[in-house]
N, C-alpha and C positions, 0 to 999 in steps of 0.2 A: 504494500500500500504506500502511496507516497503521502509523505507528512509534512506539512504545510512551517514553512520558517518559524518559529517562535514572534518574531516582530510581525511576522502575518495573519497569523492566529491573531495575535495581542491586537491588531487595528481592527481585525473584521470584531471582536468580541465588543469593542468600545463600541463599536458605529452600530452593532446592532441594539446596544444597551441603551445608549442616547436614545435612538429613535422611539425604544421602547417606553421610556421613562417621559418621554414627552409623545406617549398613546397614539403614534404614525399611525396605527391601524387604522385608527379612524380619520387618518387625513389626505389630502389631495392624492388622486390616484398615482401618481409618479410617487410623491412620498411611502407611499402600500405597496410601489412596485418595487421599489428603492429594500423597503425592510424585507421583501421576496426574496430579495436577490442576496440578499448576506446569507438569509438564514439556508438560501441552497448551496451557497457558497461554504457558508458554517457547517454545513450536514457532509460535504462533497471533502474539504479538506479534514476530516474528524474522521470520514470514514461511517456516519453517521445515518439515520435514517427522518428525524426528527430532530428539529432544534434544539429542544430544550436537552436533550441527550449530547447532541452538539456542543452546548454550552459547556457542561460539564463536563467531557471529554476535553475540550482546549483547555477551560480553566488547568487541568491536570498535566498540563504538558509545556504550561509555561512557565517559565522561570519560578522559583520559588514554591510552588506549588507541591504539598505535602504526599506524599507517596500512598496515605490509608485513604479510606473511603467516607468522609465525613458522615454520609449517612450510616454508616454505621458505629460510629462514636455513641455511647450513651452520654446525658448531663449530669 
């Protein structure tokens, strides 16, 4: 599988969080085509089927990033 640069991963994860945090879904259609296109892009370099799986697969592979599976941490 080929694995997407760390600095590439790190910009598509930002651009897609921005858009999300400021709710694109619901906005001008270029903007919805716009957060489309990361999250194929987020699925395609993750190896991915689903963004949100996406998300969390990058998280895990960029710098810094803790080797366990947070959800499996207890509090």
């Amino acid at each position: 599988m080929l694995m997407a640069h760390p600095a590439v991963l790190n910009n598509l994860v930002e651009q897609y969080e921005t858009l999300r945090l400021l709710h694109a879904e619901e906005g001008a259609p270029e903007v919805r085509e716009r957060m489309e296109e990361l999250a194929r892009t987020l699925c395609v370099a993750t190896g991915t089927a689903d963004v949100e799986v996406a998300l969390v697969a990058a998280q895990h592979r960029l710098p810094g990033a803790r080797p366990e599976d947070d959800s499996l941490l207890t509090a």
